[in-house]
C-alpha positions as CSV (number, residue, x, y, z in Angstrom):
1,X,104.8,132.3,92.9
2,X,102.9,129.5,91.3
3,X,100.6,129.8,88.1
4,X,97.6,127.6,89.4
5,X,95.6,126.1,86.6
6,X,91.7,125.0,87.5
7,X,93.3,121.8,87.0
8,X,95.9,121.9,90.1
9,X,94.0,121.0,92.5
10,X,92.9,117.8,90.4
11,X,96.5,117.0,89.5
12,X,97.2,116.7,93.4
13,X,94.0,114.7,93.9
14,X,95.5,112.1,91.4
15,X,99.0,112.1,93.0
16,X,97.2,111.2,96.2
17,X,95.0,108.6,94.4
18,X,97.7,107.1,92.8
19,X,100.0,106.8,96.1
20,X,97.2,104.6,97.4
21,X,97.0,102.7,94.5
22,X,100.9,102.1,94.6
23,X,100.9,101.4,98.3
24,X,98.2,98.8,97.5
25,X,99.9,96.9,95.6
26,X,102.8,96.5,97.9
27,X,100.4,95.5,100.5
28,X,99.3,93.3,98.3
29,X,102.6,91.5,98.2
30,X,103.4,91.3,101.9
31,X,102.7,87.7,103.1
32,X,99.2,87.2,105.1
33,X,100.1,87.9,108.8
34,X,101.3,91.3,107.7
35,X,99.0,91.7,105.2
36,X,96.3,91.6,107.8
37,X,98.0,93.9,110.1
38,X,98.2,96.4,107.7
39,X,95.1,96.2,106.0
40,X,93.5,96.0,109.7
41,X,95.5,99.2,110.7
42,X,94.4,101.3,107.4
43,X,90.5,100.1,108.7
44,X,91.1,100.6,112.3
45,X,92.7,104.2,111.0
46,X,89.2,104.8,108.7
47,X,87.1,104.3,111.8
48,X,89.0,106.6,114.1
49,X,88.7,109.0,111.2
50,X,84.5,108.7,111.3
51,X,84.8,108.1,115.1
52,X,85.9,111.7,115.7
53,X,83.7,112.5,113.0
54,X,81.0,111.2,115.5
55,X,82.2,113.2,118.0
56,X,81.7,116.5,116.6
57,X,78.6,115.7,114.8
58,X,77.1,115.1,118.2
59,X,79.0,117.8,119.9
60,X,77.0,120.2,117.1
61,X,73.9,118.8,117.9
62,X,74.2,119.5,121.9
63,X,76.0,122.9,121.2
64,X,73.8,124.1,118.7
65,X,77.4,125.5,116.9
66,X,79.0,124.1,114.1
67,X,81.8,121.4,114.6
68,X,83.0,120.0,111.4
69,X,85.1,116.9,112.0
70,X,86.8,114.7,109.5
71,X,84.6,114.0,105.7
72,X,86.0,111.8,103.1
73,X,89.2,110.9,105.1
74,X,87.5,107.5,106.7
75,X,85.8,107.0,103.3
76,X,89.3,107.3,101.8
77,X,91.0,105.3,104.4
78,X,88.1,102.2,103.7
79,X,88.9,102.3,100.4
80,X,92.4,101.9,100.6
81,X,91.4,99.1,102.9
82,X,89.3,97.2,100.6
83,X,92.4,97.5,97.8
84,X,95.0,96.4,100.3
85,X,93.5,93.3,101.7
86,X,94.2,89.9,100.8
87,X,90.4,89.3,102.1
88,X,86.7,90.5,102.6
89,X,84.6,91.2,105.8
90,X,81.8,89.9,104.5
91,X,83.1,86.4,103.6
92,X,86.8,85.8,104.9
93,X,87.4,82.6,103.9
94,X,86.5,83.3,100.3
95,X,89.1,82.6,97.6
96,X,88.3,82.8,94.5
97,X,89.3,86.2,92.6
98,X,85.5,86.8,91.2
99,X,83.7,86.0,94.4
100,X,86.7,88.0,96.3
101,X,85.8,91.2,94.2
102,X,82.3,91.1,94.3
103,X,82.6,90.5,98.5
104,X,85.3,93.8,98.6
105,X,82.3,95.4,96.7
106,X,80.2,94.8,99.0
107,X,82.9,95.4,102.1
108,X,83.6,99.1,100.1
109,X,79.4,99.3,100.0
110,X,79.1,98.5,103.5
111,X,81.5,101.0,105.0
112,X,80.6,103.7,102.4
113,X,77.4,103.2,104.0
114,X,78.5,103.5,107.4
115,X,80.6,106.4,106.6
116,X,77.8,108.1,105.1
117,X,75.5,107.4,108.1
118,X,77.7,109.6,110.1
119,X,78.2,112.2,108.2
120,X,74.5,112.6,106.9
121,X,73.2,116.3,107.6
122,X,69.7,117.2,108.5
123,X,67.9,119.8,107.0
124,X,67.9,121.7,110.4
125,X,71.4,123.6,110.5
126,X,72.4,125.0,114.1
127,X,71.9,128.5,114.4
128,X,75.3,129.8,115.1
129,X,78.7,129.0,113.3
130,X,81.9,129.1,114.7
C-alpha cells in the first residue's frame, strides 16, 4: 500500500498536464495536412466530450434525476487543441506569432465559453439523485 500525500493527487494532475504539453509540441512539428487532422480530431474529440455532456444535462432536466455527464474533459480536450494547432478559428489565415496568440486566446475564450454554457447549473437541483 501507498503512502498518499495531500499532494498525490496534484502530482498526477501535472503528469497529465505535462503529457499534453509534450504531445503539443510534437503536433506542433507534424507538417500542416496532419497538423490539421490532428488538431481537428483533438476538437472534434472536445465536442463529443460536451456533446454527451448535453445529453445528460437535458436528460436531468426531463427526468428530474441526476445525470452527470463529462466536466472539464471537453474543456481539457479544447485546450490541448488550441496548443496543438498550427492555426486559429477565429482568423485562419493569420500568421504572425503575436496576432496567432492573441487569436488562440480568443479560440481557448470562445470554447471555454461554450464549454461552460453547457455545463452551467441552475439553482433548481432535481429532486432525486441517482
Amino acid at each position: 500500500m501507498q503512502n498518499k500525500t495531500a499532494f498525490s493527487g496534484w502530482i498526477e494532475t501535472g503528469k497529465y498536464l505535462a503529457v499534453i504539453v509534450e504531445s503539443s509540441v510534437a503536433i506542433q512539428c507534424l507538417p500542416g495536412k496532419f497538423n490539421l487532422r490532428v488538431a481537428f480530431g483533438l476538437l472534434g474529440t472536445g465536442i463529443v466530450f460536451d456533446a454527451i455532456s448535453l445529453f445528460y444535462r437535458v436528460l436531468t432536466l426531463v427526468t428530474g434525476r441526476f445525470s452527470s455527464g463529462f466536466p472539464l474533459i471537453g474543456l481539457i480536450f479544447y485546450f490541448w487543441f488550441t496548443l496543438a494547432s498550427h492555426f486559429s478559428l477565429v482568423a485562419p489565415h493569420e500568421t504572425a506569432p503575436g496576432r496567432l496568440l492573441a487569436y488562440k486566446m480568443a479560440d481557448f475564450a470562445l470554447l471555454a465559453g461554450l464549454h461552460g454554457l453547457i455545463h452551467f447549473r441552475s439553482q433548481k437541483r432535481p429532486s432525486r439523485v441517482v
